[in-house]
C-alpha positions, 0 to 999 in steps of 0.5 A: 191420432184420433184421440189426440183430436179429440183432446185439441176439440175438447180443450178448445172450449175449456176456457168458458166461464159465465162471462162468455154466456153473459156476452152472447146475450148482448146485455147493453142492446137488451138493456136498450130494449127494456128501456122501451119497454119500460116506458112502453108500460109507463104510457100504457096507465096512469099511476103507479104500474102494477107490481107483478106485469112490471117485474115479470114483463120486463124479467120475461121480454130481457130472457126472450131477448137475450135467447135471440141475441144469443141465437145470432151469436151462434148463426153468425159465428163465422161472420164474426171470425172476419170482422174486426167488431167482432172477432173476440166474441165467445164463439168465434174464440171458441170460448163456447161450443155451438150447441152449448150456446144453442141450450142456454138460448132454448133455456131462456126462450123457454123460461122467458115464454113461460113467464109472460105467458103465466105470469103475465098475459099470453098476448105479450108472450107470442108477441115477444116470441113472433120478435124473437123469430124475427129477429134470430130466424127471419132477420139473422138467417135470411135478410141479413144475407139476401139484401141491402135493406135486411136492417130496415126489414128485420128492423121491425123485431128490434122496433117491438119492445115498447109494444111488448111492454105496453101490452104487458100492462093492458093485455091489448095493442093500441095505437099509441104503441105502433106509434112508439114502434114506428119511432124505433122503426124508423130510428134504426136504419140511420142508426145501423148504416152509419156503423156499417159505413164505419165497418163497410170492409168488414161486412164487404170481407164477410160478403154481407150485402150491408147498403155501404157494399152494395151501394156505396158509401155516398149512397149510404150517406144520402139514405141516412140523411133521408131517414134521420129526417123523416125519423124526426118528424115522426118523433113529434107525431106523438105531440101531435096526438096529443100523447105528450106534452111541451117537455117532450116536444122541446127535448125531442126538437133538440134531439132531432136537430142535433140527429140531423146534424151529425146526419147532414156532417157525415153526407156533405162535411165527412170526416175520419170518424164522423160515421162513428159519431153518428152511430154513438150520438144515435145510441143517446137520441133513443135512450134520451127520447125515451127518457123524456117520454117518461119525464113528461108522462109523469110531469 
């Protein structure tokens, strides 16, 4: 009997393949990160970027970044066997065991630490590593079950890319970071609330207090709409500064009119899948004003 249980653990994790390790690390969410980042280094000189604090920051803040992204996996595994959204993932399928999942997350915190920390400069590497904790520890273990505003707390980690990579290139913090930080910041609860909207019986079947479950959805809609619009104006804090130039204040007022839109649709013109929309469309205003950030700093 024994034995045969032994056989059943064993071949339910047979199936692994460098697909699934690949998946846990979340690569479209880090590559979204890694575009702030980028941009984040770009703002912080003028010029051509330094070889080495650009290829071994980006490699090192990807690593510490998908040890994280791997890290939730692994914490939220049963969470994830309830939600539509989520059950295939490599876990929740048993296409890798938990303590599998937990070394190759050790493994790139480590590599990652290491190559910020040695090849880089050590105030990127404990900045990475603070986000790292933030978010697989703080965000994933606590705030994401003790309260409805978990994503706007725990949104700080995932707002701390362009920060990382802009002391990548200078080895200091400065203002004009934060400020990109803040933009990250405040773009993430209208982008994260309208996906809950979309999913809120999953998160109410998995009891994770999302604001869509503890407040309802109308009450979701308004805080989406409040934050989209406070979200845009401090999108053209940056212009203000002086930080960036007409390029960047065009696009971002066509980004931020369009944001809005979707944003004032889903509170008072919802439709079947307007709450998805809004989510998708958030997803293109973050790369796209990122993208004009660089446009307009080399133009």
């Amino acid at each position: 009997m024994q034995k045969a249980i032994s056989e059943k653990i064993s071949n339910k994790y047979q199936a692994t393949s460098w697909r699934d390790y690949y998946e846990m690390t979340k690569p479209r969410v880090v590559m979204l990160l890694l575009l702030t980042a980028l941009v984040g280094m770009c703002l912080a000189v003028e010029g051509a970027l330094p070889i080495q604090p650009l290829i071994f920051g980006l490699l090192g803040i990807g690593m510490l970044s998908s040890s994280a992204a791997v890290i939730n996996h692994v914490v939220d595994r049963n969470i994830d066997s309830k939600m539509a959204r989520t059950f295939n993932r490599p876990l929740p399928k048993g296409k890798v065991s938990p303590k599998k999942a937990l070394w190759f997350a050790f493994a790139l915190c480590a590599s990652g630490y290491l190559i910020l920390d040695l090849l880089v400069n050590r105030l990127t590497a404990i900045l990475t590593l603070a986000s790292l904790v933030g978010y697989a520890f703080i965000y994933t273990i606590y705030l994401k079950r003790a309260t409805p505003q978990n994503i706007v707390i725990g949104g700080l980690a995932g707002a701390a890319p362009p920060l990382l990579g802009w002391t990548a290139m200078t080895g200091e913090v400065h203002a004009n970071a934060l400020l990109l930080v803040l933009i990250v910041f405040t773009w993430t609860p209208p982008h994260f609330w309208a996906l809950a909207i979309h999913r809120a019986k999953d998160y109410e079947k998995a009891d994770i207090p999302m604001l869509p479950v503890t407040h309802g959805i109308e009450f979701t809609k308004t805080s989406i709409l409040l934050y989209t619009i406070l979200m845009g104006l401090i999108c053209f804090m940056p212009y203000l500064v002086g930080m960036t130039g007409p390029i960047y204040l065009v696009g971002v007022t066509i980004l931020n009119g369009i944001f809005l839109y979707y944003a004032w649709k889903l509170k008072y013109a919802d439709t079947e899948g307007t709450a998805m929309t809004t989510f998708k469309f958030s997803i293109l205003h973050l790369m796209l004003l990122f993208v004009l950030l660089l446009v307009d700093h080399y133009i």
